[in-house]
C-alpha positions as CSV (number, residue, x, y, z in Angstrom):
1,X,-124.1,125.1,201.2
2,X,-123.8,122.2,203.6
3,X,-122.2,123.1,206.8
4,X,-122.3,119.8,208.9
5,X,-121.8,116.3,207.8
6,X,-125.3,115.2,208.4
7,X,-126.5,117.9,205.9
8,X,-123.7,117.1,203.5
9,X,-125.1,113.2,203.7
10,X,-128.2,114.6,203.4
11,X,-127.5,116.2,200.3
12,X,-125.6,113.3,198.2
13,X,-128.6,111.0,199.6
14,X,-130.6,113.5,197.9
15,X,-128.6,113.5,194.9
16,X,-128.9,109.9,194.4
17,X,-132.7,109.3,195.4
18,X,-133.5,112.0,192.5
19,X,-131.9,110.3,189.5
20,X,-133.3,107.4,190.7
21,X,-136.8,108.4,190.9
22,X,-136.0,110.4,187.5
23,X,-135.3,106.9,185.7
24,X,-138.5,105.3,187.6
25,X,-140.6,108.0,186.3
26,X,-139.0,107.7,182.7
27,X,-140.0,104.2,182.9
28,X,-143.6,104.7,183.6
29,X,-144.0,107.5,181.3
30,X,-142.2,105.2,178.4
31,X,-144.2,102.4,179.3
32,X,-148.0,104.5,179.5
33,X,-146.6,105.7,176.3
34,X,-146.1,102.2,174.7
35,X,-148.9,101.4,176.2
36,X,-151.1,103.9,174.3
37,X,-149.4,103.3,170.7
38,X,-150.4,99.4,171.0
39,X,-154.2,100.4,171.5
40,X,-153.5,102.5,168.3
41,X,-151.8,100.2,165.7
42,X,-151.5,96.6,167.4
43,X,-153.6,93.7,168.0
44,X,-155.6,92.3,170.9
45,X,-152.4,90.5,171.7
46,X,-149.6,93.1,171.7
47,X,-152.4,95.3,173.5
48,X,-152.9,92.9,176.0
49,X,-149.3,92.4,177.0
50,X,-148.2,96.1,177.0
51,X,-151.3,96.9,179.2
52,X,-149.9,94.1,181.5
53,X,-146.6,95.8,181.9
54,X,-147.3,99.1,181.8
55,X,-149.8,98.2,185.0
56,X,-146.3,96.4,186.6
57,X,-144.3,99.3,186.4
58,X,-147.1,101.7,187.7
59,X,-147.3,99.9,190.7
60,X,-143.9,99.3,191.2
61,X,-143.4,102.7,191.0
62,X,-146.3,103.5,193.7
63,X,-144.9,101.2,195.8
64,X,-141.4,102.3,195.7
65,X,-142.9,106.1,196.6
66,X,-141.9,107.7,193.2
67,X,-145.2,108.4,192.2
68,X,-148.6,109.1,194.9
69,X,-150.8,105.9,195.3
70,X,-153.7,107.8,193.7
71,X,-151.7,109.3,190.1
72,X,-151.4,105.3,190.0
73,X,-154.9,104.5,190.2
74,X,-155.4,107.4,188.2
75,X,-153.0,105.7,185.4
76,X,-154.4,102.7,185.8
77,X,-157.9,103.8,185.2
78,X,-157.7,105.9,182.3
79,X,-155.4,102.7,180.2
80,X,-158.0,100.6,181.5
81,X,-160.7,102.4,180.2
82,X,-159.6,103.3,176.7
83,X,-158.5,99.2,176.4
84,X,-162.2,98.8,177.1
85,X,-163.8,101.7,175.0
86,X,-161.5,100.0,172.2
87,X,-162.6,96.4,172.9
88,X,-159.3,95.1,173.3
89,X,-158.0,94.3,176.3
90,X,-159.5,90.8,178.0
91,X,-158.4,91.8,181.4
92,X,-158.7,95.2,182.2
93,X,-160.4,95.7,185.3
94,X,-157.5,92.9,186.8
């Protein structure tokens, strides 16, 4: 329990900083997901496009701080990488 007001700031800055990083983190997840079913059942197209977005959210999320610099690259690589093994992405080095 809070005793002084800077520690009772600190702990509602905390509160809010953690459901925000909670829907950042949903929104990569969702979008590595999507991401993964397009390579499975879409076209080069659809693939193409969710790649895109799923790579725009990643780093948005790096950059913002939710997620380490390196579990982005990480990301990053391994979509990349099956979009190539499955010969459908035209850009996926970027």
């Amino acid at each position: 329990m809070p005793n002084t007001r800077s520690a009772k700031k600190r702990v509602r800055q905390a509160r809010t900083r953690t459901l925000r990083n909670t829907s950042v983190k949903s929104s990569v997840k969702t979008a590595v997901r999507k991401c993964h079913e397009a390579m499975d059942e879409l076209g080069p197209e659809a693939c193409a496009k969710e790649l895109n977005h799923a790579y725009s959210t990643i780093d948005r999320a790096a950059k913002k701080g939710v997620i380490h610099p390196n579990k982005a690259a990480r990301l990053k690589s391994s979509l990349a990488t099956k979009a190539v093994n499955m010969g459908k992405a035209p850009e996926a080095g970027r």
